[in-house]
C-alpha positions as CSV (number, residue, x, y, z in Angstrom):
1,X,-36.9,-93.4,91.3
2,X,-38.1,-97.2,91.5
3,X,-40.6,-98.8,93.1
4,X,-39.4,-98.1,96.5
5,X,-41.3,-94.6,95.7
6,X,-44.1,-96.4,96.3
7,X,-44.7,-94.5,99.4
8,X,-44.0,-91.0,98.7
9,X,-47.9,-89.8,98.9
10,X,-47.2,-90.6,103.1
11,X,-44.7,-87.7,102.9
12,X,-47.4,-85.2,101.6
13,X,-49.5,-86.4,104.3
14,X,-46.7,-86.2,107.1
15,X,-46.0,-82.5,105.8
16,X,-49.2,-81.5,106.2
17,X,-50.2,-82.7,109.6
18,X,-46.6,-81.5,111.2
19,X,-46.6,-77.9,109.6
20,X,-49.8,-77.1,108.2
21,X,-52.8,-75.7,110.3
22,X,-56.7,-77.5,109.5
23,X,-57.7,-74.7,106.5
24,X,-54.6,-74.7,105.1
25,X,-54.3,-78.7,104.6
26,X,-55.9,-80.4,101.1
27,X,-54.9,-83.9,101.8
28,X,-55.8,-84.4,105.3
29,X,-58.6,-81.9,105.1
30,X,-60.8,-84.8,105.9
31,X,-59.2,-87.2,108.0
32,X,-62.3,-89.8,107.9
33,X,-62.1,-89.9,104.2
34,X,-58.1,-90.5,103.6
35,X,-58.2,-93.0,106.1
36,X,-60.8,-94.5,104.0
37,X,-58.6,-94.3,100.7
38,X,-55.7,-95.2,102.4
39,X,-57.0,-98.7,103.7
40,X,-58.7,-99.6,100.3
41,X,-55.8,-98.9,98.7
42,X,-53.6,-101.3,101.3
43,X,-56.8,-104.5,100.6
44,X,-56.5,-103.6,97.0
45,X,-52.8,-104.0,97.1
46,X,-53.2,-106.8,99.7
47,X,-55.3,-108.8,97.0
48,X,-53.3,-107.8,93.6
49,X,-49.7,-109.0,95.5
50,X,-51.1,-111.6,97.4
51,X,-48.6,-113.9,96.4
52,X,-45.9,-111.9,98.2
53,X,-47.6,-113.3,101.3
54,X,-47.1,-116.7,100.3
55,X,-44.2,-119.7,101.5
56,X,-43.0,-119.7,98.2
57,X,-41.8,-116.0,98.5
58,X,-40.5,-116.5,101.9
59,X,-38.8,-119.7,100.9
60,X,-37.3,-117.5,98.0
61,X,-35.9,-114.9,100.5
62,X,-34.6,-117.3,102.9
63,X,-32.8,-119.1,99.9
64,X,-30.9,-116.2,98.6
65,X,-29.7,-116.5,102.2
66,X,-28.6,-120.2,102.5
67,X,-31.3,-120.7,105.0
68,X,-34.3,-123.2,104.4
69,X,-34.8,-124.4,107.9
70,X,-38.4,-123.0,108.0
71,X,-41.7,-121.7,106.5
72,X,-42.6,-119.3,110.0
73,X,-42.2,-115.3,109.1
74,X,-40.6,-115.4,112.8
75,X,-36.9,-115.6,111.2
76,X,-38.0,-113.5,108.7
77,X,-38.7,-110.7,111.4
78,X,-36.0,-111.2,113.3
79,X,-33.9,-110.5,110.4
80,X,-35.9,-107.8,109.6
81,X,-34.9,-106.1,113.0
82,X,-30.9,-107.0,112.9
83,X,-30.9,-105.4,109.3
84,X,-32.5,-102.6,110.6
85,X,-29.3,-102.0,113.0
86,X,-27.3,-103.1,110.3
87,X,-28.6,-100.1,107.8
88,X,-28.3,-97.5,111.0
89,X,-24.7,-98.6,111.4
90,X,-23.3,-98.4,108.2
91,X,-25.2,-94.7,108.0
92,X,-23.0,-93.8,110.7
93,X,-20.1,-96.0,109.7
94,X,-19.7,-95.9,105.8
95,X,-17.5,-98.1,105.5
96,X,-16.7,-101.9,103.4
97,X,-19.7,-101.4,101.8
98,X,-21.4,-103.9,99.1
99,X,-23.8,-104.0,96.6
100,X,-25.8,-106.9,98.9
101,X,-25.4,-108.1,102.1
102,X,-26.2,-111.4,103.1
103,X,-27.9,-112.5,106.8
104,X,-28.3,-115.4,108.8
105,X,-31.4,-116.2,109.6
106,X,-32.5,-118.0,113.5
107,X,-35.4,-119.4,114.5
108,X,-34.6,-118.4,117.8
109,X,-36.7,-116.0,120.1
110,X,-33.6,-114.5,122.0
111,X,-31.4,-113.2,119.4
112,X,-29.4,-109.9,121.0
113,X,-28.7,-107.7,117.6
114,X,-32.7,-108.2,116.6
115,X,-33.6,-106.9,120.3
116,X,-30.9,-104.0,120.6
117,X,-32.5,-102.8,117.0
118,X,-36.1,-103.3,118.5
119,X,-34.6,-101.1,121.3
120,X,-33.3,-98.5,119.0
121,X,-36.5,-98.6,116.8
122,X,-38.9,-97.9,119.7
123,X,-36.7,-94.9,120.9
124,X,-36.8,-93.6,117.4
125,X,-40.6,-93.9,117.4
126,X,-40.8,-92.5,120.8
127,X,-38.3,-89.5,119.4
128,X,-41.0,-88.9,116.5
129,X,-43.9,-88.7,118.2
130,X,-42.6,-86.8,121.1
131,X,-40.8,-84.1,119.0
132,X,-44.1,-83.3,117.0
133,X,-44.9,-80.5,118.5
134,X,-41.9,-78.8,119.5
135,X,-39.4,-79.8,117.2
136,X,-41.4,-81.0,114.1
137,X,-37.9,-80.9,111.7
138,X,-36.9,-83.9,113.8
139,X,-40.2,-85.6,113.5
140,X,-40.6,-84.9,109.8
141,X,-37.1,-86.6,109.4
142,X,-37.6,-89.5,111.1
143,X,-41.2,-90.1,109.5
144,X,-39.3,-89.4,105.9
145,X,-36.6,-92.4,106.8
146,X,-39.2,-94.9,107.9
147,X,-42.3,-94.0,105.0
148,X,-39.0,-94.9,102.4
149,X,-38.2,-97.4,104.6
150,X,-41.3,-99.3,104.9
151,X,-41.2,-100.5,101.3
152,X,-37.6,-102.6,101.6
153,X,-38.3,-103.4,105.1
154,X,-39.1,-106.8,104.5
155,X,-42.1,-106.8,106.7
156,X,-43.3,-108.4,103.6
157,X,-40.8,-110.2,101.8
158,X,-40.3,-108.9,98.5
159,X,-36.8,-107.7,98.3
160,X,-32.6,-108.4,98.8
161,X,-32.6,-108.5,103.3
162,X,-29.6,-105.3,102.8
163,X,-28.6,-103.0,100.0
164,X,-27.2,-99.8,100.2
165,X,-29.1,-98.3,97.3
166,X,-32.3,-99.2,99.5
167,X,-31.2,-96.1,101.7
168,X,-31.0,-93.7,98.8
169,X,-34.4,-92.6,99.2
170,X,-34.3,-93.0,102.9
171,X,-31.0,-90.9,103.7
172,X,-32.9,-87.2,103.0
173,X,-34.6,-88.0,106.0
174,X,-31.5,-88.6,108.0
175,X,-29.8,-85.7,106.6
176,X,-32.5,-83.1,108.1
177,X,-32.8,-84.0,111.4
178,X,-28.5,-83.8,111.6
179,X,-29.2,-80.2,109.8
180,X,-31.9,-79.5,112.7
181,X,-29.1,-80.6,115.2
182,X,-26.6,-78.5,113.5
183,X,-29.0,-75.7,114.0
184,X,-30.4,-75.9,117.1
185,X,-27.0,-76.7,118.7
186,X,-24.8,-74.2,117.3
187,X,-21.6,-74.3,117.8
188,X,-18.0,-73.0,116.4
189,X,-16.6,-76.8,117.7
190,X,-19.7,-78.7,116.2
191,X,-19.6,-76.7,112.7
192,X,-16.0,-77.7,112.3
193,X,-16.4,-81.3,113.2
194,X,-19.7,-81.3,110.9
195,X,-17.3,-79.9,108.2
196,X,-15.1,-82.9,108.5
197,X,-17.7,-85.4,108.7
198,X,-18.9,-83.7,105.6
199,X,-15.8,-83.7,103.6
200,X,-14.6,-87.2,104.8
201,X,-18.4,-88.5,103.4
202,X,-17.8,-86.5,100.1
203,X,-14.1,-88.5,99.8
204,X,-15.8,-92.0,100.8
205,X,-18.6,-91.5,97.9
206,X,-15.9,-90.4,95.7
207,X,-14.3,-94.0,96.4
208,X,-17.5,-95.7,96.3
209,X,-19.0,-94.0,92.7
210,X,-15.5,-95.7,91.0
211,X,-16.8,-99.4,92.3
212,X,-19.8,-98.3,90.5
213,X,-18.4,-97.3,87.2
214,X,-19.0,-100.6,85.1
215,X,-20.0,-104.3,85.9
216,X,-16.3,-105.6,86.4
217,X,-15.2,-102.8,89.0
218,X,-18.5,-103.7,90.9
């Protein structure tokens, strides 16, 4: 673990409202109270990293970038969103990975890739919030993937804009709600093509483990 843990307690909390009933809860047994602790803790942390809030750290991000155009956040975000949908894809695409990724940054409002992933975002929120109730696997999946998502996000510049290892403590998430799907839609067709998927994956980490080995291979 690294400091993309950071976040973890949010799971406990997630767990407990999705599948735990009032008595049985210990975290969220007072509601009033954790939000209390929770928004100290986010000033305290506010005032210890303030200087992640400052030009000079966004300068440093937009640097590593080749972009120095600006001091606003606004490409910042922007880029935030399009590597967003970049992460998304190469869950479902797993292929010419790298280490990093760099990302061009726009001052511009309109930029299409930002807005398709602010599409996509909201439907996942919307996907969350609606399946609480009924299906709370899928909710409890998609909460996991943002709470370990929320700490590389860049909302807050303080990391690389892409990594893959950024995902590793993200991916559980995504791998529960396909094992909900796999459930709930049960089929002889869908286990087989899961299977593949599955082995196909196993082969392309395989490959990807060997870049890994020592400093010249990577």
């Amino acid at each position: 673990s690294n400091q993309t843990a950071i976040t973890a307690p949010l799971v406990i909390i997630l767990y407990e409202v999705l599948y735990l009933s009032k008595k049985e809860r210990i975290v969220t047994k007072r509601p009033t109270l954790l939000f209390g602790a929770l928004l100290l803790t986010a000033i305290c942390f506010g005032y210890i990293f303030r200087a992640l809030f400052s030009s000079n750290e966004l300068l440093s991000i937009y640097s590593k970038n080749s972009f120095i155009a600006s001091k606003s956040f606004l490409p910042l975000w922007m880029a935030d969103l399009k590597a967003f949908g970049f992460y998304l894809y190469k869950i479902m695409v797993p292929i010419h990975l790298a280490p990093e990724y760099s990302f061009a940054f726009s001052e511009k409002i309109f930029q299409p890739w930002a807005l398709c992933s602010a599409v996509v975002l909201l439907f996942l929120i919307y996907l969350a919030v609606t399946n609480r109730h009924k299906n709370p696997a899928v909710t409890f999946g998609i909460g996991w993937f943002f709470i370990f998502y929320l700490p590389i996000s860049n909302i807050v510049p303080v990391a690389y804009m892409v990594a893959d290892r950024y995902m590793y403590l993200a991916l559980p998430g995504v791998s529960l709600v396909f094992a909900f799907l796999l459930q709930k839609y049960d089929s002889f067709r869908l286990n087989i093509a899961a299977s593949v998927l599955i082995l196909v994956s196993a082969f392309l980490c395989v490959v990807q483990n060997s870049y890994w080995k020592d400093e010249h291979t990577l």
